[in-house]
ZAMI-708510 format. One record per residue: residue in one letter; x, y, z of N, C-alpha, C, O, CB in turn. Coordinates in steps of 0.001 Angstrom, whole numbers, plus 500000, padded with zeros to 6 digits. Glycine has a CB too. Layout:
<nodes>
AXYZXYZXYZXYZXYZ ...
</nodes>
This chain:
<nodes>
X685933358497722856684893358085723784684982356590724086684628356004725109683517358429723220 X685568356072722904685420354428722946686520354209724203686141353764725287685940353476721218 X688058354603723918688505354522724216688760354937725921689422354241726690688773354653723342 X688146356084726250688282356107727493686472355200728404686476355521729592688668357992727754 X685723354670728203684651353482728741685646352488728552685976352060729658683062353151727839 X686398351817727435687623350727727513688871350826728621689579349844728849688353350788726095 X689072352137729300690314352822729869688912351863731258689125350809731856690904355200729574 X687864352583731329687328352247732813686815350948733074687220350211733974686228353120733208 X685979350709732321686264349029732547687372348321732758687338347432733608685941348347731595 X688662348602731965690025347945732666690399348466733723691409347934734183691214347975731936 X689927349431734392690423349904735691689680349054736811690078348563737868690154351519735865 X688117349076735998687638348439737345687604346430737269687410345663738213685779349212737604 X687841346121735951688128345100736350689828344725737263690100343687737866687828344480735135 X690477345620737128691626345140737570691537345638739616692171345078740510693027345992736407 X690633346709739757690612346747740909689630345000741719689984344260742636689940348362741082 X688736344978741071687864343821741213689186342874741315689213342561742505686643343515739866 X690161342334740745691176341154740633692095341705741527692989340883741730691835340775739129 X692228342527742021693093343043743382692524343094744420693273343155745396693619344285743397 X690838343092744736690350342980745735690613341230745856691165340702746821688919343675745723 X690122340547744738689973338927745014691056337974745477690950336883746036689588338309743815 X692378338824745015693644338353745450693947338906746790694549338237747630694708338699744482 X693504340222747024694102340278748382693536339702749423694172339703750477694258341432748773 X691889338924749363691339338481749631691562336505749812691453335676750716690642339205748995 X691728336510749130693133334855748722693752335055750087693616334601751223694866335072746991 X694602336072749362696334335917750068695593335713751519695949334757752207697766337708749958 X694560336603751996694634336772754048693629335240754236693762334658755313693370338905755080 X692715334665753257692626333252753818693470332313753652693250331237754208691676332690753482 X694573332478752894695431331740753056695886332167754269695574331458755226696235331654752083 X696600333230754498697412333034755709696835332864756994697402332712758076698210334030755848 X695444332918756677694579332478758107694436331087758335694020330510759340693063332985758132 X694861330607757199694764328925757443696136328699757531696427327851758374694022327891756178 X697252329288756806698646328224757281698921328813758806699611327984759399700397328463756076 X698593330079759741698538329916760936697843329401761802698168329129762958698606330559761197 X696154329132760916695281327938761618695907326836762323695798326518763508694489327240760640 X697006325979760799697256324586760695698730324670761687699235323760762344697401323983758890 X699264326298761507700672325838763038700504325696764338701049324981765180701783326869763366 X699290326843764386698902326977765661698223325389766003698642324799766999697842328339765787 X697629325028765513696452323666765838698276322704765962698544322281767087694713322984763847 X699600322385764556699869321569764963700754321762766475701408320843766970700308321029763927 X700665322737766905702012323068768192700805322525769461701069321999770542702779325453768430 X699594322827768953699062322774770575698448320807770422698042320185771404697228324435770987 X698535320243769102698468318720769200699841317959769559700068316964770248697963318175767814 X700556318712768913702174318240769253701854318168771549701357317242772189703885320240768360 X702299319279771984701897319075773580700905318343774042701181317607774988701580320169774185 X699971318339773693698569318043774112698726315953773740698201315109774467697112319270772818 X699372315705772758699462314574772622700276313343773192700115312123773195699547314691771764 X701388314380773757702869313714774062702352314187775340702999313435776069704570314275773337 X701803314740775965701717315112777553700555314556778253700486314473779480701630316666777796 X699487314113777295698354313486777735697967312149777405697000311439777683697458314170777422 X698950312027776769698570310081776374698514309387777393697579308629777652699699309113775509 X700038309658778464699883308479779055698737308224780457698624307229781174701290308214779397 X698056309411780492697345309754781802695875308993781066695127308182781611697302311786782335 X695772309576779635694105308811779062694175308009778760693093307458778960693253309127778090 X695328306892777956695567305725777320695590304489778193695137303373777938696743305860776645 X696491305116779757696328304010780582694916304031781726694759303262782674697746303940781344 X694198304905781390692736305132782143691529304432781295690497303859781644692363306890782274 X692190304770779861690871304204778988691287302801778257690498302358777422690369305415777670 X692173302272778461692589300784778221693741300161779199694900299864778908693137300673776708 X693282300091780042694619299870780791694343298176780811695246297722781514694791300796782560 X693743297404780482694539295900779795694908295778778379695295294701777924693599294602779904 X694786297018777544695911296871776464696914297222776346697685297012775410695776297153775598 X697153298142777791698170298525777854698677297298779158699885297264778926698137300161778024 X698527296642779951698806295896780374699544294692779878700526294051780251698053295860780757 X698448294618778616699155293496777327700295293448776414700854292506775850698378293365776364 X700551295075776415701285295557775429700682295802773914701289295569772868702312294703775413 X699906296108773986698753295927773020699032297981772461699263298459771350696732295246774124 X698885298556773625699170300277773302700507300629774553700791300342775716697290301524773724 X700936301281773616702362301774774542701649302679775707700804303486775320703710302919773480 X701952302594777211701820303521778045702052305321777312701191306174777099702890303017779178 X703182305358777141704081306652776383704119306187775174704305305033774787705689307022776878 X703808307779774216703957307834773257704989308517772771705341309470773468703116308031772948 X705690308289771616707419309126771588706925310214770707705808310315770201709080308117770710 X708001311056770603707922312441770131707452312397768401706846313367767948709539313201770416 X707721311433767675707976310945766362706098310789766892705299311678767184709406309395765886 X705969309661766850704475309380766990703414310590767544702193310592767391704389308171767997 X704012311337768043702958312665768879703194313394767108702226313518766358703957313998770943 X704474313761766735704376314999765463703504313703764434702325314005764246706495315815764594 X703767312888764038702872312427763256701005312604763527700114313015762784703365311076763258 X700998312167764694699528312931765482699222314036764896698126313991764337699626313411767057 X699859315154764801699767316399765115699501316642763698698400317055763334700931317100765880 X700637316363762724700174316492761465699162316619761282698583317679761041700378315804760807 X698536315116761387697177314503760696695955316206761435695039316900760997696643312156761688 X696526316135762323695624317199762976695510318503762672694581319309762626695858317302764125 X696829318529762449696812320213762004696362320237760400695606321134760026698614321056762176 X696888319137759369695795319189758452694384319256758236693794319854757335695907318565758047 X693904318559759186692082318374759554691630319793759510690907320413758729691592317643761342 X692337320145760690691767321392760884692528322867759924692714323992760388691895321536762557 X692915322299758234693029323785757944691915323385757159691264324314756680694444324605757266 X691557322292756923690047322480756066689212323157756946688790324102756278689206321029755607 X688700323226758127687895324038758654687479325445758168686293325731758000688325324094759679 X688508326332757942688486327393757144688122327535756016687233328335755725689301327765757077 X688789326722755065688386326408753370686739326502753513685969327383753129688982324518752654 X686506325337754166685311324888754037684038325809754607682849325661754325685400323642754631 X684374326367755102683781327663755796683549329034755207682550329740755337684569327956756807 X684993329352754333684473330182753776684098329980752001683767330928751289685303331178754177 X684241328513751503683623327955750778682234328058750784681719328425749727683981326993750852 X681421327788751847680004327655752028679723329322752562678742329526753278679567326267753239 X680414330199752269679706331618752954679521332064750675678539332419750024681466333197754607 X680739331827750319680578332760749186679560331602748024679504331886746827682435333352748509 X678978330603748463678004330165747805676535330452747725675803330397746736678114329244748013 X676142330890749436674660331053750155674804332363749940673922333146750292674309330563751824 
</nodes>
C-alpha cells in the first residue's frame, strides 16, 4: 500500500516537472524569437531612417559634424542589439508579474 501512494506521488510530481519545463522551454523560445524578430526590424528601421530624422531633428549638429547624416551598418547592428535585448525583457517581465498576482 505504502508503496504504490509512493509509486503516485512520483508520478505526479514528475508530471508537475514536465508540465513546468515544457512551459520554460515555449517562453524561452517566445523570447529568443521576440529578440530576432525586434533585432531584424531595428537593424532596417535604423539604417533606413536615420538619415531622414537625424537631419530633420538636428540639422546644425549635423551641419557641425557633431552627428553623422548616415549611419553605417556596424553602428545600426550595434543599435539593434541594444534593442533587441530591451525588448526580450518585455516577456520575462510579463510573465514574471502574471505567475506572482
Amino acid at each position: 500500500m505504502e508503496e504504490e501512494i509512493r509509486n503516485e506521488v512520483e508520478k505526479q510530481m514528475a508530471e508537475e516537472v514536465e508540465k513546468r519545463v515544457e512551459k520554460g522551454v515555449a517562453t524561452g523560445v517566445a523570447i529568443v524569437v521576440s529578440v530576432a524578430v525586434s533585432f531584424v526590424i531595428a537593424v532596417v528601421l535604423f539604417k533606413f531612417v536615420w538619415a531622414w530624422v537625424v537631419s530633420d531633428l538636428f540639422p546644425g549638429a549635423v551641419a557641425q559634424g557633431l552627428i553623422s547624416a548616415n549611419l553605417t551598418w556596424l553602428a545600426a547592428l550595434k543599435l539593434a542589439v541594444l534593442v533587441a535585448v530591451l525588448s526580450g525583457f518585455y516577456p520575462t517581465l510579463v510573465d514574471a508579474f502574471k505567475t506572482r498576482l
